[in-house]
Backbone bond lengths (Angstrom), bond angles and torsions (degrees), N, CA, C in turn:
res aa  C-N    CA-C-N  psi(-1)  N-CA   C-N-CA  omega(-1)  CA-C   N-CA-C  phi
1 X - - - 1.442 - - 1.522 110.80 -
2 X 1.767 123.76 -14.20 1.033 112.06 176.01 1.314 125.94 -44.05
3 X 1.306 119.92 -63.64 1.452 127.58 166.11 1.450 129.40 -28.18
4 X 0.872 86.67 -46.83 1.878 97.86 -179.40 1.082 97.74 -69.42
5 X 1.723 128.85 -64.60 0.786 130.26 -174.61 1.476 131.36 -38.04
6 X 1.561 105.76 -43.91 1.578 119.36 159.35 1.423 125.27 -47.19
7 X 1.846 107.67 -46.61 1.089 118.14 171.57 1.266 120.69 -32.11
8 X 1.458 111.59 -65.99 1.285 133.17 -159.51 1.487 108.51 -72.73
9 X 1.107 120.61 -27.14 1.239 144.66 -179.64 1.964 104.00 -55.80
10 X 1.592 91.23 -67.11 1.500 94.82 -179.55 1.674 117.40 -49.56
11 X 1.873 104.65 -45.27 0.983 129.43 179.74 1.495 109.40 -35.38
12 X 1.886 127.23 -108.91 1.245 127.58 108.28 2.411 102.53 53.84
13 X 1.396 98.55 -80.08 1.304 106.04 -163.52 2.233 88.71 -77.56
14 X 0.950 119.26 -69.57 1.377 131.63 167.49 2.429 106.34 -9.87
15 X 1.416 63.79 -85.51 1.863 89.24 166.74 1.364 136.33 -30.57
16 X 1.449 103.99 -71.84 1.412 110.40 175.44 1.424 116.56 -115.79
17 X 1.185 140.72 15.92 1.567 151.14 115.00 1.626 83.75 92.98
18 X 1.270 114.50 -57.33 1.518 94.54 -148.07 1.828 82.16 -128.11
19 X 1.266 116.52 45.11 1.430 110.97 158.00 1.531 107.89 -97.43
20 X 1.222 109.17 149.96 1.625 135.06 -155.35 2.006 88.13 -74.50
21 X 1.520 90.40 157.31 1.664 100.58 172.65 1.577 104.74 -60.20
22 X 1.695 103.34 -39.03 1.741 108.51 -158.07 1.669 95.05 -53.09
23 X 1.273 108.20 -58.05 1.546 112.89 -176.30 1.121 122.85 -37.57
24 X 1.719 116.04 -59.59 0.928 80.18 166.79 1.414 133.13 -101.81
25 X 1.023 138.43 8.05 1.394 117.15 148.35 1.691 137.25 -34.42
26 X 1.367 92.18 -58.77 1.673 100.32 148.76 1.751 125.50 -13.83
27 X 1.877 93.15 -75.57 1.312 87.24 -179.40 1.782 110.89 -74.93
28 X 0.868 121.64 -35.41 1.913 100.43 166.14 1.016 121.60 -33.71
29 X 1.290 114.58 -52.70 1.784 132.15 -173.59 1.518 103.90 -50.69
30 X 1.460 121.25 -47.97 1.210 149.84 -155.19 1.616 95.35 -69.96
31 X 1.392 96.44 -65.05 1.705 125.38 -173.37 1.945 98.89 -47.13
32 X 1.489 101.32 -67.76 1.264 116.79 -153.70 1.779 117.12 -65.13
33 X 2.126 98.34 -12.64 1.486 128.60 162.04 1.886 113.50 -57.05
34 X 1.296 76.13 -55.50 1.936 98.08 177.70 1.251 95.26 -38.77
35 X 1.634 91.32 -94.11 2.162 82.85 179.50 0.790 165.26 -14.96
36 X 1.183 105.17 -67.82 1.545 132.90 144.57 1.525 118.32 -18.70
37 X 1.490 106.44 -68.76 1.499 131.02 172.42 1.738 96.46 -31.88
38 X 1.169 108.50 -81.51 1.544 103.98 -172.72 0.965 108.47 -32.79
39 X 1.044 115.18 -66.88 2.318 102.64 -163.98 1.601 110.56 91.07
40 X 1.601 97.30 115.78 1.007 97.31 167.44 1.947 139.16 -46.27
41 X 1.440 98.53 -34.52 1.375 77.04 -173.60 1.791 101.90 -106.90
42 X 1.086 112.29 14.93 1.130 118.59 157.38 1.547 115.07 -69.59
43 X 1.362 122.52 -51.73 1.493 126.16 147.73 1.471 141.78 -25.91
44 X 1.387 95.50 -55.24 1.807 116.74 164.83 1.413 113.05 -73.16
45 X 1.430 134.47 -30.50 0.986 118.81 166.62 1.668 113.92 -90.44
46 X 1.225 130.15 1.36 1.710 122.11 167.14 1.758 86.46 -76.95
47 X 1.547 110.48 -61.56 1.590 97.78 -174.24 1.225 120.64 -41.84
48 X 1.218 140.74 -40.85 1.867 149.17 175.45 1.722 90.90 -44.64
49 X 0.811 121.85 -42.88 1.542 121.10 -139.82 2.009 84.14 -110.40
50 X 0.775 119.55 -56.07 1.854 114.56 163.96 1.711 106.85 -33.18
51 X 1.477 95.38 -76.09 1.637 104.50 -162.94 1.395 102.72 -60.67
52 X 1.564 128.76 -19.94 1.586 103.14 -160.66 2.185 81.63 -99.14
53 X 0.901 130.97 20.07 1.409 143.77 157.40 2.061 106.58 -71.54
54 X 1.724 91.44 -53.87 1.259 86.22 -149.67 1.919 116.54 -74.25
55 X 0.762 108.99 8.41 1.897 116.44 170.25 1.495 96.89 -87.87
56 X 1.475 116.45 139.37 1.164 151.83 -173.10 1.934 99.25 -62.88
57 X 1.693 113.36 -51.07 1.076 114.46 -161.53 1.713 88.51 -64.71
58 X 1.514 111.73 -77.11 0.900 135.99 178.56 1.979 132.21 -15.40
59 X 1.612 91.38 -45.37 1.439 103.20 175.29 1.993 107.24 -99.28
60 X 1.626 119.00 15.29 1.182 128.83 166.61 1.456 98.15 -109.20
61 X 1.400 147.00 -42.59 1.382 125.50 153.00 1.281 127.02 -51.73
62 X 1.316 128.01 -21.81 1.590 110.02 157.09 1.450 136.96 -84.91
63 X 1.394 95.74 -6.93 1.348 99.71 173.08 1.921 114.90 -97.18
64 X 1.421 95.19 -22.77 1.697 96.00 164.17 1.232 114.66 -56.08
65 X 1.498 116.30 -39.24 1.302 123.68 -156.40 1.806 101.71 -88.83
66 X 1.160 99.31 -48.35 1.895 97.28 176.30 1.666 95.66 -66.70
67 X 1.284 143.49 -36.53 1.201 112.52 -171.62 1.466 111.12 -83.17
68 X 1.706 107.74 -24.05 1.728 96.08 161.81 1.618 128.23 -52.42
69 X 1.001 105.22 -21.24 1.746 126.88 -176.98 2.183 96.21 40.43
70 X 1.704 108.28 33.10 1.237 96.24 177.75 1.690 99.23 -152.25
71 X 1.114 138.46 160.76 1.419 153.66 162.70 1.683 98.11 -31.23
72 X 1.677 101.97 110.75 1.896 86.92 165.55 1.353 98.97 -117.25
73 X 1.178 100.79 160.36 2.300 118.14 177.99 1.420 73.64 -61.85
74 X 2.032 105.48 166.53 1.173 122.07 134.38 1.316 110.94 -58.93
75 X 1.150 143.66 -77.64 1.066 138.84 158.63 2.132 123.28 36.27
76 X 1.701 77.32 -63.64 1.673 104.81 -152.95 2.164 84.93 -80.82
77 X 1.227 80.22 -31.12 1.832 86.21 -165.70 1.518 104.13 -84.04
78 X 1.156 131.79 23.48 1.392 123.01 -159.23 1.473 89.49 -126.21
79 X 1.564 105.67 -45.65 1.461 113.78 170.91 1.481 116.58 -36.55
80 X 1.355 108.76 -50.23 1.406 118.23 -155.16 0.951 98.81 -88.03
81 X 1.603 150.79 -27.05 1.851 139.63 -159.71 1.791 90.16 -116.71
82 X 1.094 126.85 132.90 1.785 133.86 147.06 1.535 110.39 -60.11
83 X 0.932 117.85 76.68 1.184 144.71 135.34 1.561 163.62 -158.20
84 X 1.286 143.72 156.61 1.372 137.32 170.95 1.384 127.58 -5.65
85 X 1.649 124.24 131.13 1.138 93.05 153.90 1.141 163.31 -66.34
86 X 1.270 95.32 -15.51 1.726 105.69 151.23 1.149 133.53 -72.96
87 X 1.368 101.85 -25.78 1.863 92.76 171.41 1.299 106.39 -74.93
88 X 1.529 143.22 -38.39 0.788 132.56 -168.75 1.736 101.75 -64.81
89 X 1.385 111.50 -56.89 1.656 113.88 173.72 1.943 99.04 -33.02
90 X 0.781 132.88 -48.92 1.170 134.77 -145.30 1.698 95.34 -90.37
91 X 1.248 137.21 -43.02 1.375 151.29 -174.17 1.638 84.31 -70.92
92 X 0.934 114.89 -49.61 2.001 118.88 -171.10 1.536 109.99 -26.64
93 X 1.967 79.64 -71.84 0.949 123.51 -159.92 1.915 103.96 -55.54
94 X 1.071 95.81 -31.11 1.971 103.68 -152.36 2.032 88.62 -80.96
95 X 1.761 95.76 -35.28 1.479 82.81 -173.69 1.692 130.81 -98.08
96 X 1.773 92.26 9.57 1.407 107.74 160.77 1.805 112.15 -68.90
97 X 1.453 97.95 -42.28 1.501 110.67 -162.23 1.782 116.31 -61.24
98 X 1.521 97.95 -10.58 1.351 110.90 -152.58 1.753 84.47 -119.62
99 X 0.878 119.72 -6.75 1.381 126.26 154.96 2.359 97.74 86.95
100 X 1.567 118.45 13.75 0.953 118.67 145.19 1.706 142.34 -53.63
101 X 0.953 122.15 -48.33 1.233 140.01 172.37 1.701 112.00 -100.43
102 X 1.565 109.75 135.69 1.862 103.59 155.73 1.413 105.22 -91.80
103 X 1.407 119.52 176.82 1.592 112.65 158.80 1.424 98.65 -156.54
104 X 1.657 129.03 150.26 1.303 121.73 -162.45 1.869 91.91 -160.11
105 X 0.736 120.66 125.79 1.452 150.79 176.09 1.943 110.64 -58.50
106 X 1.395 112.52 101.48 1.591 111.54 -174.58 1.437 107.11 -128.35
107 X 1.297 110.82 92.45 1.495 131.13 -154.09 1.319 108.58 46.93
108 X 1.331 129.85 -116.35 1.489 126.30 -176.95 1.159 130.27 -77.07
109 X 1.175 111.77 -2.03 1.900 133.37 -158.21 1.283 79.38 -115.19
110 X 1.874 96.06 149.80 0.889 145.17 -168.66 1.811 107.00 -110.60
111 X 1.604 138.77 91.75 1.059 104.98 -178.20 1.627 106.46 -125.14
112 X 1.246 118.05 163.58 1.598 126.75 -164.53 1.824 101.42 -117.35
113 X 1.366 105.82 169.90 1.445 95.93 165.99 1.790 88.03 -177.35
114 X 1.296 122.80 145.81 1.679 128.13 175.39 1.120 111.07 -64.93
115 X 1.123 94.90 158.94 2.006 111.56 -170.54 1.506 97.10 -110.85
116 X 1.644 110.32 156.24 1.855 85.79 -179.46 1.590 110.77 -100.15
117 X 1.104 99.09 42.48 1.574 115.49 156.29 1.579 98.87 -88.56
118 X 1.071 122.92 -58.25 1.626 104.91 -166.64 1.527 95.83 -89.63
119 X 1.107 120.52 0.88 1.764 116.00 168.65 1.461 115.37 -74.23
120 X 1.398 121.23 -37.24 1.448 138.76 164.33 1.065 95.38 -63.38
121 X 1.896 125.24 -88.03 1.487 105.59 -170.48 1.387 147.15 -40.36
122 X 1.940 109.18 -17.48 1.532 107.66 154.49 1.041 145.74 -56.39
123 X 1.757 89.37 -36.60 1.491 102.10 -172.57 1.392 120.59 -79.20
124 X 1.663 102.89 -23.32 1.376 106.99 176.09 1.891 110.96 -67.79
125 X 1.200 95.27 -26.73 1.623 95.61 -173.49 1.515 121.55 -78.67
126 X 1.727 96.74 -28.01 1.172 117.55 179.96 2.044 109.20 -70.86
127 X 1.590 109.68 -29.55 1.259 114.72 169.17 1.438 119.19 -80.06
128 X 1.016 112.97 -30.00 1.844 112.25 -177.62 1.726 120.12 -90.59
129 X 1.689 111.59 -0.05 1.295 126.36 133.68 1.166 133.14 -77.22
130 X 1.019 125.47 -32.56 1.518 142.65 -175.63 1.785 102.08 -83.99
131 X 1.476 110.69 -34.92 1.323 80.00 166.59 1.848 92.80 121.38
132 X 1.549 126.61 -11.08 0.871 124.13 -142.44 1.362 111.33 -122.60
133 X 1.506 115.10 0.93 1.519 137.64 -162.02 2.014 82.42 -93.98
């Protein structure tokens, strides 16, 4: 954050010409609260849950699955994405981990169903296309 911090600094000094050092220090203090606040692995885990969104296969199984609003076979889901069974195992797998998808074992079948984590995250996505966010 040093850098930035400098940045802002010049910025800040540029800007308001005749604002006091206290100020801004203040707002660093203020700034450097913000940050903090987040938390790193509070961060890394929104990113887990972004990136396992961002593959094409991957972010079309959650939306099959939230618009199924019901338990699908692998089976049923294999139909729907062009790809492997392992990739698909592997896409499963990535969007269980990220806490999008459940998946639970019913004799030999494999079945999935959305979490309303990725039920929220549709809808939010589904509103800020639409125009409505």
């Amino acid at each position: 954050m040093a850098q930035s911090t400098e940045r802002l600094r010049r910025y800040l000094d540029d800007e308001l010409e005749e604002c006091r050092s206290e100020d801004i220090e203040r707002r660093l203090d203020e700034l450097g609260t913000l940050e903090a606040g987040l938390g790193t692995a509070q961060a890394d885990a929104e990113l887990d849950v972004l990136s396992a969104l961002g593959n094409e296969t991957r972010y079309t199984l959650v939306r099959v699955l939230v618009a199924a609003q019901e338990e699908l076979c692998v089976c049923e889901l294999n139909a729907v994405v062009d790809v492997t069974e392992s990739g698909l195992s592997h896409a499963l797998s990535k969007l269980v981990d990220a806490g999008l998808v459940d998946g639970r074992k019913d004799g030999r079948w494999k079945k999935y169903r959305a979490t309303n984590r990725s039920i929220a995250l549709v809808a939010v996505l589904e509103g800020s296309v639409n125009g409505d966010a």
